[in-house]
ChimeraX commands (.cxc) that place a marker at each C-alpha (Angstrom):
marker #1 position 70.72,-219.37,46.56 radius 0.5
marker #1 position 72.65,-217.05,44.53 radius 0.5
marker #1 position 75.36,-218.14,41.28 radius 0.5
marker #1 position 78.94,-216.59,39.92 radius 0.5
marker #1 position 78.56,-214.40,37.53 radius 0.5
marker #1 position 80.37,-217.52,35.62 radius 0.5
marker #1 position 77.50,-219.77,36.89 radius 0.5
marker #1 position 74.85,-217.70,35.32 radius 0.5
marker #1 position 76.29,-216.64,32.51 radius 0.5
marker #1 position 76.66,-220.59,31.59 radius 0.5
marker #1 position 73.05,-221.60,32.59 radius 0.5
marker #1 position 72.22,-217.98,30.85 radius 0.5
marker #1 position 73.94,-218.98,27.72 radius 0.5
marker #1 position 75.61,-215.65,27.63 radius 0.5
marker #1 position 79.48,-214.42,28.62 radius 0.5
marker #1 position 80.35,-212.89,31.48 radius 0.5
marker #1 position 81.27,-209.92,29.50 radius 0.5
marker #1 position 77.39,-209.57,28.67 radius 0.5
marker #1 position 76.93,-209.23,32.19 radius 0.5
marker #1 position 79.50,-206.77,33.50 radius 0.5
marker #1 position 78.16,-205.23,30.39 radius 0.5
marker #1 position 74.92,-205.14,31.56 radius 0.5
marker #1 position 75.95,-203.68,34.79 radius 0.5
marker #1 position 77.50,-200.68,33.51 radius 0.5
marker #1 position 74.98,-199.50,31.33 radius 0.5
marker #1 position 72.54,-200.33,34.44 radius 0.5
marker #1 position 70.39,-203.39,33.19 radius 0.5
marker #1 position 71.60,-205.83,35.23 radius 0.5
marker #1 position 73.84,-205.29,38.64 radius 0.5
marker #1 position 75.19,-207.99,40.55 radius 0.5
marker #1 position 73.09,-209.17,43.76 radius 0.5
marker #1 position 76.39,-208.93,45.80 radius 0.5
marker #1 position 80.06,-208.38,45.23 radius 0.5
marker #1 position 82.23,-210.30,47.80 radius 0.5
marker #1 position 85.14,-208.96,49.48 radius 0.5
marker #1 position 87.16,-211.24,46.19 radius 0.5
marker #1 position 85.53,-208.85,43.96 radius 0.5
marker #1 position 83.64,-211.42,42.36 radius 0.5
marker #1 position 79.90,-210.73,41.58 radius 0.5
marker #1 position 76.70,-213.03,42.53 radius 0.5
marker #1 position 73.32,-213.06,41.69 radius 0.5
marker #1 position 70.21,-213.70,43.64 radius 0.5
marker #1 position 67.06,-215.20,42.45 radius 0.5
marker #1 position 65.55,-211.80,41.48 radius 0.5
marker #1 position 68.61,-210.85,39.41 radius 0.5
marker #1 position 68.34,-214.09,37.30 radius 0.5
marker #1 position 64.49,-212.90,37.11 radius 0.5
marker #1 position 65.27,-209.77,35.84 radius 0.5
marker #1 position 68.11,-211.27,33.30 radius 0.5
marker #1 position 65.81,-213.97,31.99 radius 0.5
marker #1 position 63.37,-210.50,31.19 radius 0.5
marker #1 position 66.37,-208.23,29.55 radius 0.5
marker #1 position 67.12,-211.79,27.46 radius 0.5
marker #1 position 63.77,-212.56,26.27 radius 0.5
marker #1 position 63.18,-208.52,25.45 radius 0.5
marker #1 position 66.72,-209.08,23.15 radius 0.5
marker #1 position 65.26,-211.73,21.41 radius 0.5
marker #1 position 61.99,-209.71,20.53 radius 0.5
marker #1 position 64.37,-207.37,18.67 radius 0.5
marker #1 position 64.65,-204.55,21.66 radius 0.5
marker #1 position 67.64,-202.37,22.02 radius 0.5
marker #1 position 69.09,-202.41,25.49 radius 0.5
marker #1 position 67.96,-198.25,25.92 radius 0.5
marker #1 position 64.25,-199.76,25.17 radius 0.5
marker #1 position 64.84,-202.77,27.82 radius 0.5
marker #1 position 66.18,-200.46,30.48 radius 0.5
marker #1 position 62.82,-198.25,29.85 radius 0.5
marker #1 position 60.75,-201.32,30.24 radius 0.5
marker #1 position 62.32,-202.37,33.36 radius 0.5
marker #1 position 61.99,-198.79,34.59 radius 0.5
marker #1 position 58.19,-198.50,34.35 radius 0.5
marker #1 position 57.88,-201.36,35.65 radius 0.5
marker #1 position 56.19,-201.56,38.86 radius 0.5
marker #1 position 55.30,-205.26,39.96 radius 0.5
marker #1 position 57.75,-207.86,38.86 radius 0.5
marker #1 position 55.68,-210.50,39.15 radius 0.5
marker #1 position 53.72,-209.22,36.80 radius 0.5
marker #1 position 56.56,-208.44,34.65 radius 0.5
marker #1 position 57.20,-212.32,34.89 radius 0.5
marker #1 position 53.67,-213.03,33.79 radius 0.5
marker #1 position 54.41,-210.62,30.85 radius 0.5
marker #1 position 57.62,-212.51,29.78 radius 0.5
marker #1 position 55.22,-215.83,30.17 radius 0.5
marker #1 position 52.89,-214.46,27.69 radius 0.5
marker #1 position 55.26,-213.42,25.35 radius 0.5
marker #1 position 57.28,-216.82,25.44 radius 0.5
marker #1 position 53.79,-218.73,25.06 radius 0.5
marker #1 position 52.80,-215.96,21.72 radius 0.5
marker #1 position 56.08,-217.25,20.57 radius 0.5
marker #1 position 55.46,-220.91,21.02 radius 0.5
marker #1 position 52.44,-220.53,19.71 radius 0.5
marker #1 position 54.10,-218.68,15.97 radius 0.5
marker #1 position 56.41,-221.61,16.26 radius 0.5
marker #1 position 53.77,-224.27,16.07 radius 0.5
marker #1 position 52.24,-222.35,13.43 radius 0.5
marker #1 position 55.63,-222.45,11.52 radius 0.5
marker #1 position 55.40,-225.90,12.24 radius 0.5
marker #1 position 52.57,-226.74,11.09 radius 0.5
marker #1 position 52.43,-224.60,7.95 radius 0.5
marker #1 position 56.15,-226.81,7.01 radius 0.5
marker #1 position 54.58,-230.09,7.68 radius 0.5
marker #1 position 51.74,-229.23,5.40 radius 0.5
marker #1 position 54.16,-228.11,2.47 radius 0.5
marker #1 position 56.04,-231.33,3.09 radius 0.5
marker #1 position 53.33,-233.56,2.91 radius 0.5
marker #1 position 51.74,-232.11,-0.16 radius 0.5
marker #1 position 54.87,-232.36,-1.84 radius 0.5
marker #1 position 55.15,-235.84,-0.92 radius 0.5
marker #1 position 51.55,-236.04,-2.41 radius 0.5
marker #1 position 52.90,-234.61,-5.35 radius 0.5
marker #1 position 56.27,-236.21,-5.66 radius 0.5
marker #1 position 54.36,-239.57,-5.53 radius 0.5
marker #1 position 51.48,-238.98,-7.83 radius 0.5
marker #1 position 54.63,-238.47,-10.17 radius 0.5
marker #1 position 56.12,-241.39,-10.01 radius 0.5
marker #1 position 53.30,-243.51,-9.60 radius 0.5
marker link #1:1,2 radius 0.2
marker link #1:2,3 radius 0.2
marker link #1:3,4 radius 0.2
marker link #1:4,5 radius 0.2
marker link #1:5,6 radius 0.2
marker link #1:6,7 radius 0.2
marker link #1:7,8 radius 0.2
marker link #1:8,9 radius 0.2
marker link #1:9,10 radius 0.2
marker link #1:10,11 radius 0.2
marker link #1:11,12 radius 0.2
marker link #1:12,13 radius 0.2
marker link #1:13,14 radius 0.2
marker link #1:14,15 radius 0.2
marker link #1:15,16 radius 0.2
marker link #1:16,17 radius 0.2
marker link #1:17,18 radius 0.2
marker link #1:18,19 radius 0.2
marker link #1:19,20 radius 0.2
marker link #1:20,21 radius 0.2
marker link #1:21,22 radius 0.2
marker link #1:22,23 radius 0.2
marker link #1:23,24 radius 0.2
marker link #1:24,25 radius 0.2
marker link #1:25,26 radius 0.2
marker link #1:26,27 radius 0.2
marker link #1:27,28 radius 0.2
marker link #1:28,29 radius 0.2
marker link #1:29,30 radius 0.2
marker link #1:30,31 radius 0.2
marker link #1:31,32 radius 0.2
marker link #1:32,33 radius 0.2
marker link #1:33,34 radius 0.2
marker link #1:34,35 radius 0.2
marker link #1:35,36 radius 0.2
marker link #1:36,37 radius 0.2
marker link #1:37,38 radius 0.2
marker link #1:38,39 radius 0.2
marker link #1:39,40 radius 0.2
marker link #1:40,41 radius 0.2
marker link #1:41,42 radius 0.2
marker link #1:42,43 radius 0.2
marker link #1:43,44 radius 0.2
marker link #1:44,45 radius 0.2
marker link #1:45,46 radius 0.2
marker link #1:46,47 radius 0.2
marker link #1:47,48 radius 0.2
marker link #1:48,49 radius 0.2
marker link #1:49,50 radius 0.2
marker link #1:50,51 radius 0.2
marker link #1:51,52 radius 0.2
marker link #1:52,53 radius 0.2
marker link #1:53,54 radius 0.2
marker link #1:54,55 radius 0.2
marker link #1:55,56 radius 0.2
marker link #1:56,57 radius 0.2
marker link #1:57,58 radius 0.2
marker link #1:58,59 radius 0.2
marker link #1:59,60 radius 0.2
marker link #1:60,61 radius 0.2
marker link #1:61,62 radius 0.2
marker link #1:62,63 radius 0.2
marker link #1:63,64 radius 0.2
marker link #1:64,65 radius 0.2
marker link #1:65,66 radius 0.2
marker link #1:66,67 radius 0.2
marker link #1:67,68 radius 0.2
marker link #1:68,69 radius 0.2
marker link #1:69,70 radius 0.2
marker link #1:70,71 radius 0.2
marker link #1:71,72 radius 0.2
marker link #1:72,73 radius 0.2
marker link #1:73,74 radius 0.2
marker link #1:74,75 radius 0.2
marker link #1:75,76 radius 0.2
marker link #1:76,77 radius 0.2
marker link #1:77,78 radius 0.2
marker link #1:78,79 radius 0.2
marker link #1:79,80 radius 0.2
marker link #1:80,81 radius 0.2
marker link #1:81,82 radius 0.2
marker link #1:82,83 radius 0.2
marker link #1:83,84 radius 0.2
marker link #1:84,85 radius 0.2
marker link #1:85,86 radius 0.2
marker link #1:86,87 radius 0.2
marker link #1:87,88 radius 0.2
marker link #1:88,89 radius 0.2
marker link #1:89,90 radius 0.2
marker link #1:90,91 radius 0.2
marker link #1:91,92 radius 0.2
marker link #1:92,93 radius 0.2
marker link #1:93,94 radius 0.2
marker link #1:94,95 radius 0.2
marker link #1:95,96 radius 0.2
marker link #1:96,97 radius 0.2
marker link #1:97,98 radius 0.2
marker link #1:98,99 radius 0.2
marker link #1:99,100 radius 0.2
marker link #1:100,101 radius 0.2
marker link #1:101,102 radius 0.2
marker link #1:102,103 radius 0.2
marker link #1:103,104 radius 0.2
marker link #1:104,105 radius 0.2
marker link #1:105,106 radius 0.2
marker link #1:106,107 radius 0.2
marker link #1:107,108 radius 0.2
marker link #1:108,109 radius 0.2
marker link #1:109,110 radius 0.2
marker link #1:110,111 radius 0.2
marker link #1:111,112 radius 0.2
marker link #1:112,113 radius 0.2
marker link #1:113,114 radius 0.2
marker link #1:114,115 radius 0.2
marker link #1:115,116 radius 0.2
view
C-alpha cells in the first residue's frame, strides 16, 4: 500500500508543499518517485510523518524533530513513544474538561441561587 503525496497530504491534513518541504530539509523523503516524477509513500513513511506531526504539535522545531528521528533506533518504539505522548495529551484534555464542566456547573449553582 503506498499514497500520492496528494493522498497523504489530505488524510495528513497538511499540503503537499509541507511535504516536499519536508523532503528537502530531510524529515520526510518520499518512499518512491515513479518514472512521472510523482512521489509515494509507504506505510513506514506515513509512520514517520504521523511522528514529525505530533512532535510539531508539542511545540518542536523541525532541527529538534530531525534530531529525534536521528537517535532514534527502534521505530516501533518510537511509535510507542508518540502513543504515550498522544494518551499524556488526552489525558490534559480531560482534565481541561473536567476543570470547565466544574466552573460551569458552579456557576449554574450560582446563577440559580440568584434568581431563586
Amino acid at each position: 500500500m503506498e499514497w500520492t503525496i496528494q493522498e497523504l497530504a489530505a488524510r495528513a491534513g497538511i499540503s503537499s508543499r509541507t511535504l516536499r518541504h519536508y523532503d528537502r530539509v530531510g524529515l520526510l523523503a518520499p518512499s518512491r518517485v515513479g518514472a512521472n516524477g510523482y512521489r509515494y509513500y509507504d506505510p513506514g513513511a506515513v509512520a514517520r510523518l504521523q511522528r514529525i506531526l505530533l512532535m510539531r504539535r508539542l511545540g518542536m522545531g523541525l532541527p529538534a524533530i530531525a534530531k529525534v528521528l536521528a537517535d532514534e533506533v527502534d521505530t516501533h518504539e518510537g511509535l510507542r513513544a508518540h502513543i504515550a505522548a498522544l494518551e499524556e495529551e488526552r489525558d490534559r484534555l480531560e482534565r481541561q474538561i473536567r476543570s470547565v464542566r466544574h466552573t460551569l456547573e458552579a456557576l449554574q449553582a450560582g446563577w440559580n441561587r440568584g434568581w431563586t
